[in-house]
N, CA, C and O atoms as a MOPAC input file, in Angstrom:
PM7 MOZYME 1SCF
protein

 N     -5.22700 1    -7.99200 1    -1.43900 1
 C     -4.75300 1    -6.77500 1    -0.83100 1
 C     -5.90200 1    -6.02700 1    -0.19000 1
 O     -5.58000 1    -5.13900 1     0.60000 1
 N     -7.45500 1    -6.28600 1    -0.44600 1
 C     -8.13100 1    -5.39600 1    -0.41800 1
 C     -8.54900 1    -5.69600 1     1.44300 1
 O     -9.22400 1    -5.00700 1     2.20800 1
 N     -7.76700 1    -7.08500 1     1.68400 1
 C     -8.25900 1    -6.92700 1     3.60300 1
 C     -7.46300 1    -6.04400 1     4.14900 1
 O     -7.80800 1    -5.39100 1     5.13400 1
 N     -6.60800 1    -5.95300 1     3.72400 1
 C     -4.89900 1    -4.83300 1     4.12300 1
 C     -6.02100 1    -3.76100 1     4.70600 1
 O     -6.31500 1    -3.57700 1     5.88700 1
 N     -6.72900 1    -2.90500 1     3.16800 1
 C     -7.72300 1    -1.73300 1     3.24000 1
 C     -9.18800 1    -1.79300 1     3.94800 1
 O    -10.00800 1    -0.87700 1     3.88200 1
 N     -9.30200 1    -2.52100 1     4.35500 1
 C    -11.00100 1    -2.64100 1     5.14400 1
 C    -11.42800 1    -1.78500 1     5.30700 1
 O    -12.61700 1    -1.59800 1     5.04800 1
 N    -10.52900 1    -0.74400 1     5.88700 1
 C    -11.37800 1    -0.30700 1     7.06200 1
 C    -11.21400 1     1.38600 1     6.20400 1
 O    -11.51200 1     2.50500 1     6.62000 1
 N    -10.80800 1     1.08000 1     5.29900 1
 C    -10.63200 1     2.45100 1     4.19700 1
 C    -11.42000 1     1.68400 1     3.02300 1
 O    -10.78500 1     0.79100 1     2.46000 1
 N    -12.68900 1     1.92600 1     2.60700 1
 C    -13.32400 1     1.21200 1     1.76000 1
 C    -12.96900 1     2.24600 1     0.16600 1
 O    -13.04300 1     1.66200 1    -0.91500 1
 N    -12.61400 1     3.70600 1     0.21100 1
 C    -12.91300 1     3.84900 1    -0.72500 1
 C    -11.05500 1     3.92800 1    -1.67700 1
 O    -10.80900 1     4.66800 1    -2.62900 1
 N    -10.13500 1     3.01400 1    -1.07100 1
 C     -8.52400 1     2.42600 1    -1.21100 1
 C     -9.17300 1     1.18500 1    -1.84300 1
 O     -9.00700 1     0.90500 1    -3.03000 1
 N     -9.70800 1     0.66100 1    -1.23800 1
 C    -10.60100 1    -1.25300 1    -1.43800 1
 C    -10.79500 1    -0.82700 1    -2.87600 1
 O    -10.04500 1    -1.13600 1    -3.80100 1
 N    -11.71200 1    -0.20100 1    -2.94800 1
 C    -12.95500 1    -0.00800 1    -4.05900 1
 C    -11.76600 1     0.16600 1    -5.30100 1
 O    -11.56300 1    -0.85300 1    -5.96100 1
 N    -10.81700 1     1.62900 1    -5.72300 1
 C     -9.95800 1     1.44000 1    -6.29400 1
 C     -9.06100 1     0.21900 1    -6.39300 1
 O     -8.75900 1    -0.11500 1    -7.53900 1
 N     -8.71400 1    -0.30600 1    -5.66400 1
 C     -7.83300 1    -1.24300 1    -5.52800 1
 C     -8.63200 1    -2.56600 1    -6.48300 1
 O     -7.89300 1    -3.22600 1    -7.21300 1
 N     -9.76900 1    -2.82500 1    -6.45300 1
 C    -10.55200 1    -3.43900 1    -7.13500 1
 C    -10.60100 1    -3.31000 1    -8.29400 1
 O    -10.47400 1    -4.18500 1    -9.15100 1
 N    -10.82400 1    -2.00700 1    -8.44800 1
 C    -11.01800 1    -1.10300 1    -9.89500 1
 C     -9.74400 1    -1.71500 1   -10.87500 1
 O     -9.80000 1    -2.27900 1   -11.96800 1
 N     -8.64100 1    -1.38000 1   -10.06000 1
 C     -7.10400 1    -2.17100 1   -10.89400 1
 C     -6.95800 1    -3.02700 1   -11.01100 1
 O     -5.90100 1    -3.34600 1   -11.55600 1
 N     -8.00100 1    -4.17400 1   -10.54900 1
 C     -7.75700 1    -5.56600 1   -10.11900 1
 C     -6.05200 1    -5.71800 1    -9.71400 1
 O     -5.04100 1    -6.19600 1   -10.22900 1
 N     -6.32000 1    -5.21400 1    -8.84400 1
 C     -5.25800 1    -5.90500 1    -7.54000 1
 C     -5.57000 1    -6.07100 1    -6.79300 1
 O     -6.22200 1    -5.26700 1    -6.12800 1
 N     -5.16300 1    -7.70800 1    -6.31800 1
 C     -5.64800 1    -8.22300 1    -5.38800 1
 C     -4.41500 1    -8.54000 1    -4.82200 1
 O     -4.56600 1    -8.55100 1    -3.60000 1
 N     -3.05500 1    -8.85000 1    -5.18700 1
 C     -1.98500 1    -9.65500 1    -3.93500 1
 C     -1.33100 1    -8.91200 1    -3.82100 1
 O     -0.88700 1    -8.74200 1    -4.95600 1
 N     -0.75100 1    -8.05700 1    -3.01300 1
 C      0.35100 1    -7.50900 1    -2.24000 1
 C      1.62600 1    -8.12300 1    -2.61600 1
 O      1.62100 1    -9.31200 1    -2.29600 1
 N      2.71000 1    -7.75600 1    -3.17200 1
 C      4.13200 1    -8.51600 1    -3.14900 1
 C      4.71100 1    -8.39700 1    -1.49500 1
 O      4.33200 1    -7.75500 1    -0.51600 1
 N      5.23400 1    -8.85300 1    -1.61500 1
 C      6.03100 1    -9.06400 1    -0.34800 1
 C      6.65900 1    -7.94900 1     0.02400 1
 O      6.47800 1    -7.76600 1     1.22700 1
 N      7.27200 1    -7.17400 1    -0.43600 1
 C      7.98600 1    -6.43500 1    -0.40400 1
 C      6.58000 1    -4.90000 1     0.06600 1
 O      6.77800 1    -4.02900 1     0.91300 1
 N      5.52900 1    -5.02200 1    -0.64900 1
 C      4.38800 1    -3.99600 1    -0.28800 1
 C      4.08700 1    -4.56100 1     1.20800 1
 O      4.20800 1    -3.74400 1     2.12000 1
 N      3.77000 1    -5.66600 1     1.48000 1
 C      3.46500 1    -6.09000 1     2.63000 1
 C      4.59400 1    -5.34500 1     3.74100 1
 O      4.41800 1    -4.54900 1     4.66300 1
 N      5.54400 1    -5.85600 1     3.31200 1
 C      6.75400 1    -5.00800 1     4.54200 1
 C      6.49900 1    -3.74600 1     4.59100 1
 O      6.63300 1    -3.24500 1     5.70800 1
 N      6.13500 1    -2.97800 1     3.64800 1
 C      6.06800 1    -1.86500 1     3.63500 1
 C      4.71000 1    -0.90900 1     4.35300 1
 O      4.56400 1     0.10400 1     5.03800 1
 N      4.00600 1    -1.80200 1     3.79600 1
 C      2.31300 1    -1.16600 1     4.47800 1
 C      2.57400 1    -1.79900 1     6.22000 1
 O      1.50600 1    -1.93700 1     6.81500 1
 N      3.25900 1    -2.00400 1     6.66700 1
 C      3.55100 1    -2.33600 1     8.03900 1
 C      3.91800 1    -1.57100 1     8.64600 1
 O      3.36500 1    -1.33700 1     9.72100 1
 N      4.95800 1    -0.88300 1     8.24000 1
 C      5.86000 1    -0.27400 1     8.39900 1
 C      5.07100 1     0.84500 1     9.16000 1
 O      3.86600 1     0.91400 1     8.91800 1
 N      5.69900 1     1.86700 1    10.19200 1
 C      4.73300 1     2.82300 1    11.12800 1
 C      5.45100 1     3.89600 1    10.79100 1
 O      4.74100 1     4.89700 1    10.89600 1
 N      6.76900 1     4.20300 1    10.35600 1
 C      7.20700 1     5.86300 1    10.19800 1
 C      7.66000 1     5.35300 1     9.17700 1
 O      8.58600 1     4.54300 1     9.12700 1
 N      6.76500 1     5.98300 1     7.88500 1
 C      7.63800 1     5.76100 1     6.62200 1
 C      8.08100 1     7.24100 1     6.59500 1
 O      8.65600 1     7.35600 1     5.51200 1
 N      8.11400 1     8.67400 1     7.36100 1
 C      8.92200 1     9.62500 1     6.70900 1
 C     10.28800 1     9.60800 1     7.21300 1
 O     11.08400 1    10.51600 1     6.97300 1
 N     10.54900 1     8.62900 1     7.87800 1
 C     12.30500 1     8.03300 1     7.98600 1
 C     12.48600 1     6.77600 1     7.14400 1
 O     13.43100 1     6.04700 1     7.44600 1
 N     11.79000 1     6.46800 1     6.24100 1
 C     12.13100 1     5.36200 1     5.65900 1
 C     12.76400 1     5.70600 1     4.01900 1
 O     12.40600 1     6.44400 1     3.10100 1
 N     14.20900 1     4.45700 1     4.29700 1
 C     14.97300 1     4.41200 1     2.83300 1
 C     14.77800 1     3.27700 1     2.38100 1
 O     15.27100 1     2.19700 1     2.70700 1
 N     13.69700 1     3.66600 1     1.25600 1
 C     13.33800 1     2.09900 1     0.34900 1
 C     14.40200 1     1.98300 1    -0.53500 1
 O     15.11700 1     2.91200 1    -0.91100 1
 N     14.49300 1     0.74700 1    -0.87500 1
 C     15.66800 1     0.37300 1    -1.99900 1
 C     15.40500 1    -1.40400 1    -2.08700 1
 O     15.50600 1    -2.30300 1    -1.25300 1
 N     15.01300 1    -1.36200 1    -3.58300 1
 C     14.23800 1    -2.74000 1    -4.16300 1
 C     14.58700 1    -2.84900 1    -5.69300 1
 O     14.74600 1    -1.89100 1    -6.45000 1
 N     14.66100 1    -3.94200 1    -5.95700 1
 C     14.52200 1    -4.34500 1    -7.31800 1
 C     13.58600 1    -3.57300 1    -8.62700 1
 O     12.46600 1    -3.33800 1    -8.17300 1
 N     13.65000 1    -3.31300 1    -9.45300 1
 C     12.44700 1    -2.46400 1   -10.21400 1
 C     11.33000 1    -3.83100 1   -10.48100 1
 O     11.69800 1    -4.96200 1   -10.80000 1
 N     10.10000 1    -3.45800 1   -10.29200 1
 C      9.34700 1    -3.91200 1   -10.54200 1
 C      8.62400 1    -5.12800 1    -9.35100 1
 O      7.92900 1    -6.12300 1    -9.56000 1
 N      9.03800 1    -4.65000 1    -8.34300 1
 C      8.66100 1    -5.30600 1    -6.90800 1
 C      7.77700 1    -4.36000 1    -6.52400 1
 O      7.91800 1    -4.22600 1    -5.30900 1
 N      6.78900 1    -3.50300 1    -7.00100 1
 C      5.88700 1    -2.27500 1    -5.91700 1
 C      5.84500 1    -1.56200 1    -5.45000 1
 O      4.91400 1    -1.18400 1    -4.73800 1
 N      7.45100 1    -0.76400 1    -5.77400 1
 C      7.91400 1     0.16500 1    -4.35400 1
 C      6.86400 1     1.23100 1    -5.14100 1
 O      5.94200 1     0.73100 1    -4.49700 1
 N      6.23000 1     2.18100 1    -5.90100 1
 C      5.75200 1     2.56800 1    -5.94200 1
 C      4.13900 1     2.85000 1    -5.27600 1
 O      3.63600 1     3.81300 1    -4.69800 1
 N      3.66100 1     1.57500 1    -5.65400 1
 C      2.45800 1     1.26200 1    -5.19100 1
 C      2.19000 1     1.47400 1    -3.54600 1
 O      1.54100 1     2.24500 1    -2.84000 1
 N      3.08500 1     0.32000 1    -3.36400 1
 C      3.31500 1     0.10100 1    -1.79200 1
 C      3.45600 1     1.95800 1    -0.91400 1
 O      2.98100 1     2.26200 1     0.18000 1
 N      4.08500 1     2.67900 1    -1.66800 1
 C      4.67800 1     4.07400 1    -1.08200 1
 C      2.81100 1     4.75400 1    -1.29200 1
 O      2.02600 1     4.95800 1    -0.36600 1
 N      2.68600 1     4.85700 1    -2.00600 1
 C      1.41600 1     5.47400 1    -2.84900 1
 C      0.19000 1     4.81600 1    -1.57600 1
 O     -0.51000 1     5.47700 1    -0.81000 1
 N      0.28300 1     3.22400 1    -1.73300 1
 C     -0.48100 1     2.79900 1    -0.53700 1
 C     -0.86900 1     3.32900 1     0.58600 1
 O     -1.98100 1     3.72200 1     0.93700 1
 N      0.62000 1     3.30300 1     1.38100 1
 C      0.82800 1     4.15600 1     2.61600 1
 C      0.48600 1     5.02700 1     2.63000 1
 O     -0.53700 1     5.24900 1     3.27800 1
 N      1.02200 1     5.87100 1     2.04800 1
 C      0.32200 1     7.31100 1     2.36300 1
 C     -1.14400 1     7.74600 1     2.23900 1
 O     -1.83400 1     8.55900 1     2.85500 1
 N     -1.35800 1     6.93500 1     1.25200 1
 C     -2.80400 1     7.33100 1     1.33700 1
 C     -3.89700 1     7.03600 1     2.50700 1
 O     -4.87200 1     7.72600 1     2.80400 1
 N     -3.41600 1     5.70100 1     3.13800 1
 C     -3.93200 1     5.38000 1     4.22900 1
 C     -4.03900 1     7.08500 1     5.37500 1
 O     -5.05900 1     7.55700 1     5.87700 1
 N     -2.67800 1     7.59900 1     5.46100 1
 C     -3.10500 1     8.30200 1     6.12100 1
 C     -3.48500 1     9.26400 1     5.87000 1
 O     -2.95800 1    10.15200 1     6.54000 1
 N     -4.51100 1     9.73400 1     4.88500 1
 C     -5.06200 1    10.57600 1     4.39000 1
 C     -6.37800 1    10.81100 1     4.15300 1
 O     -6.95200 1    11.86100 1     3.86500 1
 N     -6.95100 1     9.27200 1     4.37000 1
 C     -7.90100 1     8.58800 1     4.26400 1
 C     -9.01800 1     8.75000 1     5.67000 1
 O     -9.07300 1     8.16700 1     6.75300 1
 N     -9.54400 1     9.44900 1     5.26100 1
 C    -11.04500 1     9.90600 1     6.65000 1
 C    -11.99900 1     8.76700 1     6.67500 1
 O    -12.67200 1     8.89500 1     7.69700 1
 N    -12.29500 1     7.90500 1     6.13500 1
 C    -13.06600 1     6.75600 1     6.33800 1
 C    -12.45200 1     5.98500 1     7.54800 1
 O    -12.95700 1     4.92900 1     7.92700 1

């Protein structure tokens, strides 16, 4: 997961910290995704939707 974050090193660095490294599929669709404040997630429990949401946003929050 941590090439997803490159270019946000200090997402990488945590992301490390948790040892997570693979993206589910379902995070992948999601970190793609370009307007998540129109987006209706709806997934299985325990597929990422958390993470994946948490992901996103932070990207854009992220000044690196």
């Amino acid at each position: 997961m941590e090439h997803l974050f490159e270019d946000y090193p200090v997402i990488a660095q945590g992301l490390r910290r948790l040892n997570i490294s693979t993206p589910t599929d379902f995070q992948l669709q999601l970190l793609s995704a370009t307007a998540l404040e129109q987006l209706i997630v709806t997934a299985p429990a325990g597929c990422g939707k958390t993470v994946g949401l948490l992901l996103s946003g932070l990207r854009g929050f992220s000044s690196e």
